[in-house]
C-alpha positions in Angstrom: 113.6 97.1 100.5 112.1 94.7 99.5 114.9 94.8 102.3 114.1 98.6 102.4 116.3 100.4 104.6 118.2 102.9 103.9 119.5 103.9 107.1 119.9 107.8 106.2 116.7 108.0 103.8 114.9 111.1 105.1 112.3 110.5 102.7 110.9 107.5 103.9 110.0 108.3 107.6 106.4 107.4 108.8 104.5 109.9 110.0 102.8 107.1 112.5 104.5 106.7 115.8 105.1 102.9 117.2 105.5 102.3 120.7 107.0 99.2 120.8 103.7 97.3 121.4 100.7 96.6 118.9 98.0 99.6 119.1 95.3 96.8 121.0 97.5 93.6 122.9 97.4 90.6 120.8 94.2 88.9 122.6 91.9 92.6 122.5 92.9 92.8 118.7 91.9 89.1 117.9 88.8 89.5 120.2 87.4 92.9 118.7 87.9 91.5 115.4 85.7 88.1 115.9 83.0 91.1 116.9 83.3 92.3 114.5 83.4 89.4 111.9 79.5 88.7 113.3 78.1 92.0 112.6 77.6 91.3 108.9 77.1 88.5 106.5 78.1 88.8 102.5 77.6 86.2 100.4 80.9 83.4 100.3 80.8 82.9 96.9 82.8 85.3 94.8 81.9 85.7 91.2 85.8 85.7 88.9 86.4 89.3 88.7 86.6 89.6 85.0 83.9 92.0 82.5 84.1 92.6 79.0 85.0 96.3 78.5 81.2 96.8 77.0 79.8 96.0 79.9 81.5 97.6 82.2 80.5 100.6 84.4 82.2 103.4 84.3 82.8 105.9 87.4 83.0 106.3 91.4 85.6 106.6 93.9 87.2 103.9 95.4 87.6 103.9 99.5 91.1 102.1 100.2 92.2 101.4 103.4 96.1 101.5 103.4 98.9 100.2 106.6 101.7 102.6 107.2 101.7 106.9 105.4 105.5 107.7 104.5 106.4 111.4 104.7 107.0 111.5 100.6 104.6 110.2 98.4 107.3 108.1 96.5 111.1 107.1 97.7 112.4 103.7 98.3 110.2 102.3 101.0 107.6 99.9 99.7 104.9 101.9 101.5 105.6 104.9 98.9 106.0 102.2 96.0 102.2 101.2 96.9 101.5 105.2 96.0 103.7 105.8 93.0 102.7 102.8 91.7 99.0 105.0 91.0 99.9 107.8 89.8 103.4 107.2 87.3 104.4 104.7 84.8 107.9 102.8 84.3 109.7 101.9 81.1 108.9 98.5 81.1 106.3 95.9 83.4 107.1 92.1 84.8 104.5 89.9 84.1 102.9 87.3 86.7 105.2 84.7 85.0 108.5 86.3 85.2 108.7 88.3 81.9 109.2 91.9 80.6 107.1 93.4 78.7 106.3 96.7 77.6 105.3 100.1 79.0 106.6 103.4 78.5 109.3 101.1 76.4 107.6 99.5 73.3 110.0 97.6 72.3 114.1 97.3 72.8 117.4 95.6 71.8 120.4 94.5 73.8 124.1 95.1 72.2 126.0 91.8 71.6 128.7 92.6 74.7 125.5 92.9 76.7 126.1 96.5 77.6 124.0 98.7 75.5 119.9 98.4 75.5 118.0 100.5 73.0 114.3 101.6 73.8 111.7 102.8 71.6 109.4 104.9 73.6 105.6 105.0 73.2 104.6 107.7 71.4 102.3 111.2 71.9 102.8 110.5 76.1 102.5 113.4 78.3 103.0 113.6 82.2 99.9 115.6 83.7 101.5 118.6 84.1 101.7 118.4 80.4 105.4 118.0 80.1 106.4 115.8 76.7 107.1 112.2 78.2 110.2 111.3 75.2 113.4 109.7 75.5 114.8 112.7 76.6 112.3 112.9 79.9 113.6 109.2 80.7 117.3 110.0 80.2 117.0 112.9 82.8 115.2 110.4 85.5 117.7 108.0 84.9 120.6 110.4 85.1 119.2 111.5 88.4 118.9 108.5 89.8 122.7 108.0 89.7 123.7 111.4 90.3 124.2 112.9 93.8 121.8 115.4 93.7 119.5 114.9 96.8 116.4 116.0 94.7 116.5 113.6 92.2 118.9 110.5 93.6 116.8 107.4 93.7 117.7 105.3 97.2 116.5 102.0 95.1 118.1 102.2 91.7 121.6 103.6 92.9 122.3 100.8 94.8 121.6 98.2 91.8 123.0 100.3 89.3 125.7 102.5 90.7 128.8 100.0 89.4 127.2 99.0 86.2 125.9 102.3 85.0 127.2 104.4 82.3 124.6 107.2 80.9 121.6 107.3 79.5 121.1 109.7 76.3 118.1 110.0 74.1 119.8 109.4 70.7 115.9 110.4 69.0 113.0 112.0 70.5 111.6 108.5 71.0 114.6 106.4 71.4 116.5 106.2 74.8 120.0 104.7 74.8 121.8 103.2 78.1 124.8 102.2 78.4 126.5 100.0 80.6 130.0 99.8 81.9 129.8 95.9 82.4 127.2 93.8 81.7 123.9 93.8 84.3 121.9 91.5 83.1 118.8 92.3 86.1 118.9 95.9 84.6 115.0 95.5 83.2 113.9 93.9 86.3 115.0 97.2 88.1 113.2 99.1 85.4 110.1 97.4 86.3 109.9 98.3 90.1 107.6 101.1 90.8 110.5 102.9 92.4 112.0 103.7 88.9 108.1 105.2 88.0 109.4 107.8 85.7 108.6 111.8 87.1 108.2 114.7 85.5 111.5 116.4 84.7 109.5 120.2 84.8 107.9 118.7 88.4 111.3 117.9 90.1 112.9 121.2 89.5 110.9 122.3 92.0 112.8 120.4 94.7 112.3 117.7 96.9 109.7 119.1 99.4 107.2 120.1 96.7 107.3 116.8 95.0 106.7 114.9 97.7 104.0 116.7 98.3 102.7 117.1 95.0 104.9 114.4 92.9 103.5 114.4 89.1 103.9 111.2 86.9 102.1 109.8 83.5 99.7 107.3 85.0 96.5 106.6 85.4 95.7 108.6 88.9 96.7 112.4 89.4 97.8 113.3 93.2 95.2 115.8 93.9 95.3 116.2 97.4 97.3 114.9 100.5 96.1 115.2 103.8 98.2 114.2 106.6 97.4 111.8 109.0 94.1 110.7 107.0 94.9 110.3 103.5 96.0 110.8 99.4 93.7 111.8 97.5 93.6 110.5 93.9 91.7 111.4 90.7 91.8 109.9 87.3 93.7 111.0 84.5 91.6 111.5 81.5 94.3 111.7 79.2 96.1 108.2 79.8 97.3 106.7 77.2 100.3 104.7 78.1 98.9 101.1 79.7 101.6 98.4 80.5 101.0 95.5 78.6 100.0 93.9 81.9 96.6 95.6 82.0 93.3 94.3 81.3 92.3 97.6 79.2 93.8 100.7 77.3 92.5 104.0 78.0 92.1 106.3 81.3 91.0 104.1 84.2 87.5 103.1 84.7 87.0 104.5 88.2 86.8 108.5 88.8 89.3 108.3 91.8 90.9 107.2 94.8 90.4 108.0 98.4 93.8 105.9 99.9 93.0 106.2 103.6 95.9 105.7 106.3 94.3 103.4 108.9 97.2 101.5 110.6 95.5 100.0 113.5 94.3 96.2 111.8 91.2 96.4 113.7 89.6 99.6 112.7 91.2 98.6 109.1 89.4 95.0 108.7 86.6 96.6 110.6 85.6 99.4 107.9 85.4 96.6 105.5 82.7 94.8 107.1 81.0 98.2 107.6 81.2 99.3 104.1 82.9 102.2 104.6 86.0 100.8 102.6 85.9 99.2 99.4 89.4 97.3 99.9 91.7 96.9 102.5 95.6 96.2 102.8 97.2 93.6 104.8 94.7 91.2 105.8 95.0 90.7 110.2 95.8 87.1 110.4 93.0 86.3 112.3 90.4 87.8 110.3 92.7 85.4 107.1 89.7 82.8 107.1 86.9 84.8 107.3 88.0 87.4 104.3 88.7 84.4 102.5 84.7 83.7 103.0 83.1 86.8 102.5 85.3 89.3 100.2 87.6 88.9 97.5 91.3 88.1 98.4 94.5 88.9 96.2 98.0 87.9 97.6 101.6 88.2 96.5 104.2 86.4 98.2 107.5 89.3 97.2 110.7 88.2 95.7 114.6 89.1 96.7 114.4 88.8 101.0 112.4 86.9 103.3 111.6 88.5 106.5 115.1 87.7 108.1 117.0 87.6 111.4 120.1 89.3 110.3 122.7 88.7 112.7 125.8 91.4 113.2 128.8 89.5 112.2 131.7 92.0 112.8 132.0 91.7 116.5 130.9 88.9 119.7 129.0 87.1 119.7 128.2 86.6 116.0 131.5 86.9 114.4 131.8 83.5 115.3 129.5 81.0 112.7 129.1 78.4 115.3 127.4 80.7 117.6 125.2 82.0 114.8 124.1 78.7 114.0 123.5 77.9 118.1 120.7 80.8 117.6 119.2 79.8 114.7 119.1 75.8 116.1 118.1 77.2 119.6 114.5 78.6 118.5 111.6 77.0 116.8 110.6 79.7 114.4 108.6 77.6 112.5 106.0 77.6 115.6 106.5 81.2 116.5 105.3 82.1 113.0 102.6 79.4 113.2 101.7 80.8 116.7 101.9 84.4 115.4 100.2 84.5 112.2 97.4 81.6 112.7 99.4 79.2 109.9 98.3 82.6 107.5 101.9 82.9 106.3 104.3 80.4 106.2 107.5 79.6 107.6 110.9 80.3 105.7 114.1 78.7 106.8 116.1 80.0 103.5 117.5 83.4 105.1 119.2 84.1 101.6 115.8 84.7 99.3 112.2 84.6 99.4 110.5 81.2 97.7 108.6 83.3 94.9 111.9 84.2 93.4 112.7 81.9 90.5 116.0 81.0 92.5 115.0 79.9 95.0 116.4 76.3 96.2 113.2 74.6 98.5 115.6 72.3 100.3 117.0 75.2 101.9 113.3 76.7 102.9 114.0 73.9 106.1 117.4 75.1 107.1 118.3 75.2 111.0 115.1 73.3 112.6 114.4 73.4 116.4 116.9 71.8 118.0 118.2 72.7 121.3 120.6 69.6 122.4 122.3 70.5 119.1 122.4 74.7 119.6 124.0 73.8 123.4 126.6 71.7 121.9 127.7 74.3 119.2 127.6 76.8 122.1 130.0 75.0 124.3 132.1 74.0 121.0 132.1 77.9 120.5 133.6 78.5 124.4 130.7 79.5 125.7 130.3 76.5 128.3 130.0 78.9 131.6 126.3 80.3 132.7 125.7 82.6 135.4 122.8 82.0 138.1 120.2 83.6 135.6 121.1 80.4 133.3 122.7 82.9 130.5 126.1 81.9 128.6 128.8 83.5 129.8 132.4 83.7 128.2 135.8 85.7 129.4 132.9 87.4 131.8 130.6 88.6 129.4 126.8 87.5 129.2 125.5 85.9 126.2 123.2 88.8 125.3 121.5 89.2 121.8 119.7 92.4 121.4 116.7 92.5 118.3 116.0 95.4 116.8 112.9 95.9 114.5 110.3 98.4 113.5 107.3 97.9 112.2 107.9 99.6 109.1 108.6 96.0 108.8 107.1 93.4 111.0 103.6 93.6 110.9 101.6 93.8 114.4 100.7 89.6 114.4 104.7 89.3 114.0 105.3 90.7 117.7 104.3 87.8 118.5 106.8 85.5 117.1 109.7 87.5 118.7 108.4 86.9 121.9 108.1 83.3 121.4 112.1 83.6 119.7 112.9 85.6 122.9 111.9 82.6 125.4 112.7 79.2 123.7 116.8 80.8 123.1 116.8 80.8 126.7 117.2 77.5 127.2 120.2 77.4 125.3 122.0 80.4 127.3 121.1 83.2 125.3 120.1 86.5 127.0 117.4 88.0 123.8 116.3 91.5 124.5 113.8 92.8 122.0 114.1 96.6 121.0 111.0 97.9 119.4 111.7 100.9 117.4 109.2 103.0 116.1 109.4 103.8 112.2 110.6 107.6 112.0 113.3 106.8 114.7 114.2 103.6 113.2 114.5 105.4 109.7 116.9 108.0 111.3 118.8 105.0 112.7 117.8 104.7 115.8 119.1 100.5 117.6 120.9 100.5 114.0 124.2 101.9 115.1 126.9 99.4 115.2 127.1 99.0 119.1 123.5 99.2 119.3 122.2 95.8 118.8 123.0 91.9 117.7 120.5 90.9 115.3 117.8 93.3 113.1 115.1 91.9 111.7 113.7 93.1 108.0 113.4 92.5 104.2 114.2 93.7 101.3 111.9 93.1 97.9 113.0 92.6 94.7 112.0 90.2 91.3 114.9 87.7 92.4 118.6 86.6 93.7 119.5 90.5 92.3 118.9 91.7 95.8 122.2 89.6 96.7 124.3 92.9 95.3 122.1 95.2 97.8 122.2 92.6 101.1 125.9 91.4 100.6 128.0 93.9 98.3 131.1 94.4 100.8 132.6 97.6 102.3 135.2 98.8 99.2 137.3 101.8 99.0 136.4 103.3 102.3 132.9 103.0 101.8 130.5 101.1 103.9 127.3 98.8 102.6 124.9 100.5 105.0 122.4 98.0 103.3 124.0 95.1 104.8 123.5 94.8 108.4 124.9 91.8 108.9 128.1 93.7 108.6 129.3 89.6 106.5 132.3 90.6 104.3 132.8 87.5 102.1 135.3 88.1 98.9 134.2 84.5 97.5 130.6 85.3 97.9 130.8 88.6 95.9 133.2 87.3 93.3 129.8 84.8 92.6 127.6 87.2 92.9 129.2 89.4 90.6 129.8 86.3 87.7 126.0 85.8 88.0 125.2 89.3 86.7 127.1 89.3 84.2 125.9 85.5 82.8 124.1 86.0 79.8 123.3 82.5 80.1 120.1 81.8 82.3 120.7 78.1 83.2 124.6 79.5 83.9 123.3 82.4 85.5 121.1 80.5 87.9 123.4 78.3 88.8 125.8 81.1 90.1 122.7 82.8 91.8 122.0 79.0 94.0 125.9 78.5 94.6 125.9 81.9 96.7 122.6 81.1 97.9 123.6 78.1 99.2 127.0 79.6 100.6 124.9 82.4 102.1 122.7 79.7 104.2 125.7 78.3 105.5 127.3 80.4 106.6 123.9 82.0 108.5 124.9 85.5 108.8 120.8 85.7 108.4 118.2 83.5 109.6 114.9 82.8 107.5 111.5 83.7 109.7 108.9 84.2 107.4 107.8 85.4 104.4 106.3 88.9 103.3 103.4 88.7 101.7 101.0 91.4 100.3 97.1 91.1 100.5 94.2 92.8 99.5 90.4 92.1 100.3 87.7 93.6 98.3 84.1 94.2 98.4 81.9 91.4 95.8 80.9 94.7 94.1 84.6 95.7 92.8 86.7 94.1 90.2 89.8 93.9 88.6 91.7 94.6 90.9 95.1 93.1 90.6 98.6 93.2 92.4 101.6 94.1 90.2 104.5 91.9 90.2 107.1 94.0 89.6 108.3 93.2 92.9 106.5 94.7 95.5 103.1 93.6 94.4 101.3 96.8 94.3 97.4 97.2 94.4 96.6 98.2 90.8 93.5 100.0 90.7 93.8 101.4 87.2 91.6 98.4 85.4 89.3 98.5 88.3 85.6 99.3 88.1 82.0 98.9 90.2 79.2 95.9 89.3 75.9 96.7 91.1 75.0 93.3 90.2 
């Protein structure tokens, strides 16, 4: 989704409505929260959450308090990857360092022409419906993903896969055989993302509706309940078997359940932490950032593939022109906006091409397009644009400089508002007329501000391992057919033709290399502007360890190795 929209994906629509303004303004969120922060005191030293498995106590539910509910409990919006990620398993894991490893897969082997890999599949694996999970099970998730049935089409996987893929055919009960039509050498890395969790082949014959409701995977949680508005509700499976190597234990999960509550307003969130009515909380309100650090346990991930990005629409005035995309990025100081915004809780990213925890990235280009006004006006007037009118807005041939943001937040997170705002009056000075659209998620989902006469820049992400989110952000229109994934609307031959040779390179210096050369092309050219970074966070009670964030891509909560300590 990370940079995850999919413009027409009907399956990932929040059931929460945004107005275009935070729930509390900025000052009444920061100012309830500091209340609350006094109303309790737990001790600031955190024990290393780490047992041995004979000590360990077995049992209870855990109270999680959760952002944004989707309308499906799994699609390819990374608030459904948070929820697949409990309840089904994938072929194989990424491990904090970068490597696979296995899960479902035990092992495998890669063809000399790098275009067949062979899996042998974990035996004596069953999804909770009780359907076998074999090769064969696989093979028909995989074949659905690329197919064009709605039911079973994955919105992540087609995307990466669709030109490379071939079949996949169980060629034993437990050995699973894909085959590529060209080499695609990030194909385990998208096995790894919780949005390839492999589903019950019985459960998705009953369509779409019902599995979304109901979905029914291998792992370590069962979907018992769903209630709208308020929460999932999870309870263990106490037939697991099938651990990715990643996990601290083997075996069903310690804890008896999960109560995944939907609490999107930061306050109330943060708040039922300090209360003890949640055990652990999502997305940690910037100015709460020090004081969770004190008093609770704190788990971050900093995603790979997309920073959080100003992409700029580059098929039409003002941005077809580069010079004028680089006039906005020089006119704003976005490294203060986010400072301003977030508290110095996340940190700036001037690298609009990729996201500093993916093993690409180039720091040099984490700096790109500081504040600097005298040099945005003279790009600006280089550009044409040397008339203003009496509001002190560009104008050229008669039309006003105008730049119109769209943005949800399905992506931005409340303390983000912020650093628009602050975007919106420093690119005055230079001439430009910004005009922020706040869309909320359903609508944005649907498309609304997304059409192409309906805005100038849009801001989002999209997560992935590494630089193999440059086929999703930059793949151009062919054959008719458009890359609703790039908003940028950049159509660059050259670019492709390198993207392309990279994911083909066997060779992982060579491949790198490829990667950094359209990174560095990408930065250029600025048909994106770095803003931040998006980062996931979790605080939890003293009293509940091992919990741990996946890093497949998304950095999910794992609660499957979790478990209570009265101590």
């Amino acid at each position: 989704m990370i940079w995850r929209l999919d413009m027409h994906l009907s399956n990932a629509r929040s059931t929460r409505r945004f107005t275009g303004q935070s729930n509390y303004p900025a000052r009444t969120v920061k100012a309830t929260l500091l209340v609350l922060l006094g109303l309790s005191q737990l001790p600031s030293s955190i024990h290393a959450q780490e047992a041995s498995a004979g000590s360990i106590k077995r049992g209870g539910v855990i109270r999680y308090g959760h952002f944004q509910e989707p309308s499906c409990l799994f699609g390819g919006w990374v608030q459904q990857w948070y929820l697949q990620h409990q309840y089904s398993d994938n072929l194989v894991a990424r491990s904090e360092g970068g490597n696979i490893v296995p899960w479902l897969a035990e092992s495998w082997t890669i063809s000399d022409d790098k275009k067949v890999y062979t899996f042998e599949i974990k035996p004596n694996v069953k999804f909770t419906d009780g359907t076998a999970l074999d090769a064969q099970a696989i093979a028909d998730n995989i074949n659905g993903w690329l197919s064009n049935d709605p039911d079973l089409r994955n919105p992540t996987a087609a995307p990466y896969l669709g030109d490379s893929f071939e079949s996949a055919t169980a060629i034993a009960p437990l050995r699973l055989q894909v085959k590529l039509k060209v080499p695609f050498q990030p194909l385990l890395n998208v096995f790894a993302q919780s949005s390839q969790g492999i589903l019950s082949p019985s459960a998705l014959k009953r369509g779409l509706t019902v599995n979304c409701e109901n979905p029914v995977g291998s792992g370590p949680f069962i979907v018992e309940k769903w209630h709208h508005g308020r929460e999932v509700i999870f309870r263990r499976n106490p037939d697991y078997n099938s651990a990715p190597a990643t996990a601290k234990h083997q075996g069903p999960a310690y804890v008896d359940g999960i109560t995944w509550k939907f609490l999107p307003d930061q306050t109330v969130r943060y708040g039922s932490l300090i209360t003890g009515e949640t055990d652990a909380i999502y997305d940690i309100p910037a100015v709460a950032w020090k004081d969770a650090n004190s008093r609770f346990f704190v788990l971050r991930h900093l995603t790979g593939g997309t920073p959080l990005r100003l992409a700029l629409y580059t098929a039409r005035p003002p941005f077809d022109d580069v010079l004028v995309r680089k006039a906005f990025a020089y006119s704003t100081d976005r490294r203060a906006a986010v400072d301003t915004s977030f508290l110095g809780s996340l940190p700036f990213e001037g690298n609009g091409a990729l996201s500093q925890s993916s093993p690409e990235y180039l720091p040099e280009l984490g700096h790109s397009y500081g504040y600097d006004v005298r040099k945005a006006n003279q790009l600006l007037d280089q550009a044409g644009w040397t008339e203003r009118n009496r509001n002190g807005v560009r104008v050229k041939h008669g039309n006003p400089l105008i730049v119109r943001v769209s943005y949800s937040n399905a992506f931005l997170k409340p303390d983000g508002e912020q650093a628009l705002q602050v975007i919106q009056q420093q690119a005055r000075e230079a001439g430009f007329d910004v005009r922020l659209q706040p869309t909320n998620p359903a609508d944005f989902f649907a498309g609304k501000n997304l059409g192409p006469d309906d805005y100038e820049v849009v801001l989002l992400y999209w997560v992935a391992p590494g630089a193999e989110i440059f086929r999703i952000s930059w793949k151009p229109d062919q054959n008719g057919e458009s890359n609703r994934f790039n908003p940028s609307r950049y159509q660059d031959l050259t670019l492709w033709d390198l993207i392309q040779k990279a994911e083909q390179e066997s060779n992982a210096v060579e491949r790198t290399t490829l990667y950094q050369q359209a990174e560095r092309k990408i930065v250029d050219e600025a048909p994106v502007i770095g803003l931040t970074v998006l980062d996931v966070t979790l605080a939890t009670k003293p009293n509940l360890k091992d919990v741990w964030l996946d890093r497949g891509s998304v950095g999910e909560p794992v609660f499957y190795d979790a478990h209570f300590d009265d101590k």
